[in-house]
C-alpha positions in Angstrom: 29.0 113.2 76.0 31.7 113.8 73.6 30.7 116.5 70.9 30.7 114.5 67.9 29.2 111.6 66.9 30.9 109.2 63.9 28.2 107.4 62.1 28.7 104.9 60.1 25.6 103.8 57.4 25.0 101.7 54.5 22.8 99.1 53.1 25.8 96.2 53.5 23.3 93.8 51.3 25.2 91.7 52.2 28.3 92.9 53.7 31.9 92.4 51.9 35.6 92.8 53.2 35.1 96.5 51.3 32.6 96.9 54.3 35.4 95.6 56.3 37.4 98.5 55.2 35.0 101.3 55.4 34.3 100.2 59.3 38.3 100.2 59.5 38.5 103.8 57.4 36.3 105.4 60.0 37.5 104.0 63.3 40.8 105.5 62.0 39.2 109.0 61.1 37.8 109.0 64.4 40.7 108.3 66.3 39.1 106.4 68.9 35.6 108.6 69.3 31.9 107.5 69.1 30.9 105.2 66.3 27.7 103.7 65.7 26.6 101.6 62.5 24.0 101.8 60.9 22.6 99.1 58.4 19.4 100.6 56.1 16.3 99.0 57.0 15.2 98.7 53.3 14.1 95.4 51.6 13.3 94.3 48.5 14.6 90.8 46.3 16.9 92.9 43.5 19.0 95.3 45.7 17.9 94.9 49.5 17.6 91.0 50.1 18.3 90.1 53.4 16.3 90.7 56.0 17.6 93.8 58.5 18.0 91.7 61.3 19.9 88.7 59.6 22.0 91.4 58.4 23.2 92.4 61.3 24.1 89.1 62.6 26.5 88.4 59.6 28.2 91.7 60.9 29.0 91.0 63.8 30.4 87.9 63.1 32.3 89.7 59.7 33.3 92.6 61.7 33.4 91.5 65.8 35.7 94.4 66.2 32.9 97.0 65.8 30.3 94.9 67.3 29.6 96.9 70.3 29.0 99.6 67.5 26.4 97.9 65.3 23.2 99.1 66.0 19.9 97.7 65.5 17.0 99.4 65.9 14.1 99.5 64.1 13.1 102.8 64.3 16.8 103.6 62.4 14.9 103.3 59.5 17.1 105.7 57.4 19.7 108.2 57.9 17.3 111.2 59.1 16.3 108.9 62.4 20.3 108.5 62.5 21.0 112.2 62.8 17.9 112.9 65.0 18.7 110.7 67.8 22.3 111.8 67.7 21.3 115.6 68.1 18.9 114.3 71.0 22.0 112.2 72.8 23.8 115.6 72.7 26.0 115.6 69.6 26.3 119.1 68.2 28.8 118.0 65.5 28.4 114.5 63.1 31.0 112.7 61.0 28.8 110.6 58.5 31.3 108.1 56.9 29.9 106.3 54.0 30.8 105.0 50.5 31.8 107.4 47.9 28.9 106.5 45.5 26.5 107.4 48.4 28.3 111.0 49.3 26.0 113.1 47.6 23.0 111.6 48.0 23.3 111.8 52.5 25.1 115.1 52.5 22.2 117.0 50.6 19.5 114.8 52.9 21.8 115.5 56.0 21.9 119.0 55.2 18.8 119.8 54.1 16.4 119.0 57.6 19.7 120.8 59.7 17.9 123.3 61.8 14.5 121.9 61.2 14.2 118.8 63.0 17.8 118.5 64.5 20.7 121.4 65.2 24.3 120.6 64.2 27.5 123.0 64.1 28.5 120.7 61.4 27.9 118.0 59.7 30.5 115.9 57.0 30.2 113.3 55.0 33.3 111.4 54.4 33.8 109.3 51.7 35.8 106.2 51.8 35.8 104.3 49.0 32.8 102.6 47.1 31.1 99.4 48.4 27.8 98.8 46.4 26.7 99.5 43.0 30.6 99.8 42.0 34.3 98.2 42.3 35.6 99.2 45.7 39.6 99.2 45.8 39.7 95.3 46.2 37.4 94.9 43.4 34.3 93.8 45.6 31.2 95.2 45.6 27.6 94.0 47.6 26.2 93.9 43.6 28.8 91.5 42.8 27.9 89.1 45.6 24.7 89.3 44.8 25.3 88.6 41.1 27.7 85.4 42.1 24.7 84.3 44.4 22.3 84.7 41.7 24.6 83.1 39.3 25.0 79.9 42.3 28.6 80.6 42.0 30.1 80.1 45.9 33.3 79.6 45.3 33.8 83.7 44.0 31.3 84.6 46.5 33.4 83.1 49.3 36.5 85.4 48.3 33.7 88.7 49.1 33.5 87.7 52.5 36.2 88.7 55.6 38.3 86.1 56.8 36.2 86.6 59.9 33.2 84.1 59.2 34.3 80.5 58.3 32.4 78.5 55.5 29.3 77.4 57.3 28.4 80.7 58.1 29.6 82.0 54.6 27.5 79.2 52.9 24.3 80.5 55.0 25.1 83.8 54.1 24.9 82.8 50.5 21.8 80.3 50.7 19.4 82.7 52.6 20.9 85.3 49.9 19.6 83.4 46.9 16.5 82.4 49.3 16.0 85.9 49.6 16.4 86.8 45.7 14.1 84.3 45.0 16.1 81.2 43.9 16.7 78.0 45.0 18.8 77.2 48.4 20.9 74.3 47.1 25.0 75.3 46.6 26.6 74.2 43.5 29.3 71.9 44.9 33.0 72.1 44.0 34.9 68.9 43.1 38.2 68.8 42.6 39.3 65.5 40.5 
């Protein structure tokens, strides 16, 4: 087992190409080592829409280079069950890379049960950027999808999304979005006359 672990974890509700570039930030930082993605488990209509498992399926078709690495496992359900079940696989060091607007709030959690419930040389937390309640670099944000979901607007929610997924799979993603936020399935169409 390699000593240290690079852990990836976010809420990606629902993932954007600024996700696409936080997966890309830490495969660099980790020159090649262990990564694993983690997606929070949380749910609720406002923030948290999609369901865990859905989530994870737009993923790995957004990001099929880091599929292997895209965990799902229910009993993940927040960043303390992360860092516990890489201390029992071995790890005695962990890289946690993670949105900037997220930093503070996993290191202090990270470090605050080390030497309690799991025993780590080190632990960082790497900022890369920020992916949710903010503009990342590209000016995406999950909070914006959401809003152009809410707001039935596909055409700007398509631009959010990675080249990866084509438009039926984008469209789904939006539908079960606004399904999920409590509105209406149907998509605005665009004509051009």
């Amino acid at each position: 087992v390699s000593q240290s672990r690079y852990i990836v974890f976010g809420r990606f509700n629902p993932p954007t190409v600024g996700h696409e570039k936080l997966l890309k930030s830490a495969k660099r930082i980790s020159s090649g080592g262990d990564i694993k993605i983690y997606r929070s488990r949380t749910q609720d209509p406002k923030k948290n829409p999609l369901d865990p498992s859905k989530k994870v399926g737009y993923m790995k078709k957004m990001f099929p280079e880091f599929e292997d690495n895209i965990i799902n496992d229910p009993d993940m359900k927040s960043i303390f069950n992360v860092l516990v079940t890489a201390n029992e696989d071995g790890y005695t060091n962990v890289n946690i890379v993670v949105g900037s607007d997220r930093q503070a709030e996993i290191q202090n959690l990270a470090n605050k049960y080390n030497g309690k419930f799991y025993q780590y040389n080190e632990i960082k937390v790497i900022p890369t950027g920020t992916f949710d309640s903010e503009k990342d670099i590209s000016g995406i944000s999950s909070g914006m999808m959401r809003k152009t979901a809410a707001d039935n607007n596909f055409r700007e929610f398509k631009r959010s999304v990675p080249k990866t997924i084509d438009e039926v799979d984008a469209r789904k993603l939006f539908n079960e979005l606004r399904k999920a936020m409590g509105f209406k399935e149907n998509v605005k169409e665009d004509y051009d006359l």
